[in-house]
N, C-alpha and C positions, 0 to 999 in steps of 0.2 A: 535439589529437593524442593518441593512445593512452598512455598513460602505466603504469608500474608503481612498486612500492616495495618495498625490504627495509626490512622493521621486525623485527630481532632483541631478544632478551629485556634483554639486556645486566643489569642490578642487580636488575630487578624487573619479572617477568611482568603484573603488575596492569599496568603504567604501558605496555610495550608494548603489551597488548588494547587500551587506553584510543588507543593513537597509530592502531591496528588501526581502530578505530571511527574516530576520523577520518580517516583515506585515505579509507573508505567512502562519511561524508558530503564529501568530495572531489571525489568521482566515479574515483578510481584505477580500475585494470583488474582490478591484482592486487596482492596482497602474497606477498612470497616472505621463505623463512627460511632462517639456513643452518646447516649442520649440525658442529659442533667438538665443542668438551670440555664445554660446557654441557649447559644443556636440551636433550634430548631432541625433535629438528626435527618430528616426525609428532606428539607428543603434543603440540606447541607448538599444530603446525596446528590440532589440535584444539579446543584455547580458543578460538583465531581465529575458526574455524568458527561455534562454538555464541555467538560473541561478536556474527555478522554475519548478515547477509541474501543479500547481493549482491555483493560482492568475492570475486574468486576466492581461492583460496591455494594455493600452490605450493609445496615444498621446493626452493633451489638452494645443493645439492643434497646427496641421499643420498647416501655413498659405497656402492658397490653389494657392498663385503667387509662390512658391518658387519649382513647379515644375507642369510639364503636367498632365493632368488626365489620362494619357494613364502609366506614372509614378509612379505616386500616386499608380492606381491598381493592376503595377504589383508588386510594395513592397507592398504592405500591403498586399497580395495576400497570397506572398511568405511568408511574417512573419509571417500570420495566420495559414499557415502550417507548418511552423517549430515549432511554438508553440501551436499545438494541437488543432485551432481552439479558443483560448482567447485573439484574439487582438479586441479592440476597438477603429475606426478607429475616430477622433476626426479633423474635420477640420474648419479652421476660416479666416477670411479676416486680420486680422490683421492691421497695418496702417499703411497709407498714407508714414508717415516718415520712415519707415522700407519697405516696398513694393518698395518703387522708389529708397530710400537711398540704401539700399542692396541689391535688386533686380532688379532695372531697369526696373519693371513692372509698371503699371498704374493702380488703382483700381476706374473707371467709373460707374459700377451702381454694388455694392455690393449684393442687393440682388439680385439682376437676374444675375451676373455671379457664386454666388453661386450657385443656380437653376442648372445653365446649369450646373457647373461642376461636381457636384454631379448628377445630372440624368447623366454622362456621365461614370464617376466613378462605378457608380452601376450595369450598362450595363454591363461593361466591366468585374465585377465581378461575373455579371450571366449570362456569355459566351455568351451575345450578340452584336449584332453590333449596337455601339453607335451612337447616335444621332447626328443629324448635327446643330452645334453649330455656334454662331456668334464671342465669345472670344475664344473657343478651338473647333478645329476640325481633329478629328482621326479618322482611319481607325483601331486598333487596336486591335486585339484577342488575349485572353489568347491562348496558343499553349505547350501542353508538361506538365500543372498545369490543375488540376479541379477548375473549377470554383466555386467560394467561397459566392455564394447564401444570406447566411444568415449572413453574415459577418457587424456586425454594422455599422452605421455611425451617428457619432451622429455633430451637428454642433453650433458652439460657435454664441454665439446670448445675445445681450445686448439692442437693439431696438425690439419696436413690431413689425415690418415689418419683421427681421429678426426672429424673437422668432416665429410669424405663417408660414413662410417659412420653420423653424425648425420641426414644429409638423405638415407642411403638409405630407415634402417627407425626413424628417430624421429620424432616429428612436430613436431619443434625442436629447438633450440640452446639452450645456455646459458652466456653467457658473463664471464667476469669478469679486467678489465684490461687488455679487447681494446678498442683506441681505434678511434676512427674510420677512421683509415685501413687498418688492420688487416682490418675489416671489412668495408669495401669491394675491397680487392686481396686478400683471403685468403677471409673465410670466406664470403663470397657467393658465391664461383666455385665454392670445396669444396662448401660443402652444393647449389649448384644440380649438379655434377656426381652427389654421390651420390643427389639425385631424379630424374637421368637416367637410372642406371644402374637406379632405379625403376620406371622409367616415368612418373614423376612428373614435374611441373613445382614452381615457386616457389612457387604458389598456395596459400595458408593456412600453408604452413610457419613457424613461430615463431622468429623468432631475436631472444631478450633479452636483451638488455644491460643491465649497472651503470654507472650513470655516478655516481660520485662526488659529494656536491652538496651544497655550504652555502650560505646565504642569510649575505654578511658584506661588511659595507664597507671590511673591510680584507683583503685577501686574503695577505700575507705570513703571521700566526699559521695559518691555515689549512692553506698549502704545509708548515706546519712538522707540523703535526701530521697531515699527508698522506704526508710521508714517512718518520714514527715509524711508520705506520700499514705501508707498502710492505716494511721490512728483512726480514720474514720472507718475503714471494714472493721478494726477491730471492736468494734461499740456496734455492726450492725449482727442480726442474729444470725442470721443465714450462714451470714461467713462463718461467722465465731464457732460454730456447727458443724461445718465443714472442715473449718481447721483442726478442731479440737480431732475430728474423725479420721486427719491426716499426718496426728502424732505427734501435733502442736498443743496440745492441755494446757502444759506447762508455760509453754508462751501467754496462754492464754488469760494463766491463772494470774501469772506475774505482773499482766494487763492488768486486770483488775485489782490487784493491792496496790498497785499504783497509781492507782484512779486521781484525777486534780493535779497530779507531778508530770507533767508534758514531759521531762526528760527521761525520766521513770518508765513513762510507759513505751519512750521510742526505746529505751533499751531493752524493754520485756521482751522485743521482736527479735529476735536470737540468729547471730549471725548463720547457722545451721537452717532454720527456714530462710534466708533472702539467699544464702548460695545455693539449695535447692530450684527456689522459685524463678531466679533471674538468669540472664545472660547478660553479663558485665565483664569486659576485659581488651582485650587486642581481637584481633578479624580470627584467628584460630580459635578463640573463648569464645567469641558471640557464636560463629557456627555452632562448636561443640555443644553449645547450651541448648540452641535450638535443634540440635538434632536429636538432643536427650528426650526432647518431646516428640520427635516421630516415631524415635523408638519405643515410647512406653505407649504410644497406640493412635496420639494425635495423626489427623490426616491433614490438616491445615495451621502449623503454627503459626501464631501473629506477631511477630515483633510491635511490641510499643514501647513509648515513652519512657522515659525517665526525668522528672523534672532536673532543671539545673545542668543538661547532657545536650550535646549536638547529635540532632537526633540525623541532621541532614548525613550525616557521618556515618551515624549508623547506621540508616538505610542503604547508604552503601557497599558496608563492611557486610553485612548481614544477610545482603540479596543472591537470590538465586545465581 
């Protein structure tokens, strides 16, 4: 089955390339990176690139405040040809707390400046002159590169709004914490709706998923450091939003009367969402879990992380 992986920098860039190289000899599809307070996610991709032959690489995902679209497409531009054409450009809105606190940007109506900055991104990728925009507006042409046409772009999407904005004018999904059932009663209908409103159908649309995933014979320390892992989605909105919509309320609420009790509130996270959401167990669990994700509609799941887990382990147990 298709398979993908986040392999992020965490302590030491050497020892991620090294984990990079093996997904590769794996057989993975892709590795994706994600974008916080660290390393820098596009210069990451970069070592990746020049690390590999044949794995794709992806950013999930850029926040799209943290630079112009005129920015955006000349790196990704340039990365997709240094690396042969396997970058998958992955971008997201990110939040509120992050955008203003670190960026000094404002994010006003997310989906429609998604919209614009992607129809503006993609112009600029297939060497045309971009669109005149109300959040960004450039003059900008590639000059000196081929324009890079078919170059992906897939967009992080946790609401419906945003999920049929995803499957009008992106060419996938990206999704992180969205469990199975999720995306089977939510984001399969949204994005098939916004390839409707396309003209498109489902056909080739990418919709990736994280599926959490440790290779461990005891799955209790696991849960425990799955849900040290969870505290801060659950304090952000978007999540809390999504979860609440995925049948989690309850988790949610219990978060919140436990507000200031650290202990409190990793227990609010209900072992009924992390065995939904995760693949935790022996090499027959881990498959099993991720295959729970192809069949509820994902076309690309991603095994990632689990703090405290041998992850080398598990991308072995887990790979194609």
């Amino acid at each position: 089955m298709p398979t993908g992986c986040f392999i992020s920098t965490g302590r030491s860039l050497h020892q991620a390339i090294d984990r990079v190289k093996l997904a590769e000899a794996l057989g993975y599809h892709s590795v994706f990176v994600t974008h916080i307070a660290g390393r820098e996610s596009l210069t990451v991709l970069t070592a990746y690139a020049l690390a590999t032959e044949r794995i794709r690489v992806g950013t999930g995902v850029v926040p799209i405040y943290t630079r112009t679209p005129a920015t955006m497409a000349q790196t990704a531009a340039t990365l997709d040809e240094l690396s042969g054409g396997r970058l998958t450009l992955g971008l997201g809105v990110s939040h509120r707390s992050m955008v203003e606190g670190w960026h000094s940007q404002t994010i006003d109506d997310p989906v429609a400046e998604m919209r614009e900055y992607v129809q503006i991104v993609r112009a600029i990728l297939r060497g045309e002159d971009p669109p005149a925009g109300e959040k960004w507006s450039t003059s900008f042409r590639l000059s000196g590169l081929d324009p890079r046409p078919t170059l992906p772009i897939l967009i992080a999407a946790l609401s419906t709004a945003m999920l049929t904005l995803a499957g009008e004018i992106g060419d996938g999904v990206m999704l992180w914490l969205c469990n199975p059932d999720y995306i089977r009663d939510v984001v399969v209908p949204a994005a098939r709706a916004g390839r409707e409103r396309a003209g498109k159908s489902l056909e080739g649309f990418e919709i990736v998923a994280t599926v959490p995933a440790a290779l461990a014979g005891d799955r209790a320390p696991v849960d425990d450091a799955m849900r040290s892992e969870l505290l801060t989605y659950c304090s952000l909105p978007f999540y809390r939003t999504m979860l609440e919509c995925s049948g989690y309320a309850a988790d949610i609420a219990a978060f919140d009367a436990a507000r200031g009790e650290r202990d409190a509130m990793r227990a609010a996270i209900s072992d009924r969402f992390l065995e939904t959401l995760t693949a935790i167990g022996d090499e027959p669990a881990l498959r099993a879990g991720v295959r729970r994700y192809l069949d509820a509609g994902a076309t690309l799941p991603c095994v990632g992380p689990i703090p405290k887990t041998d992850f080398e382990a598990t991308l072995r147990a887990a790979g194609p």
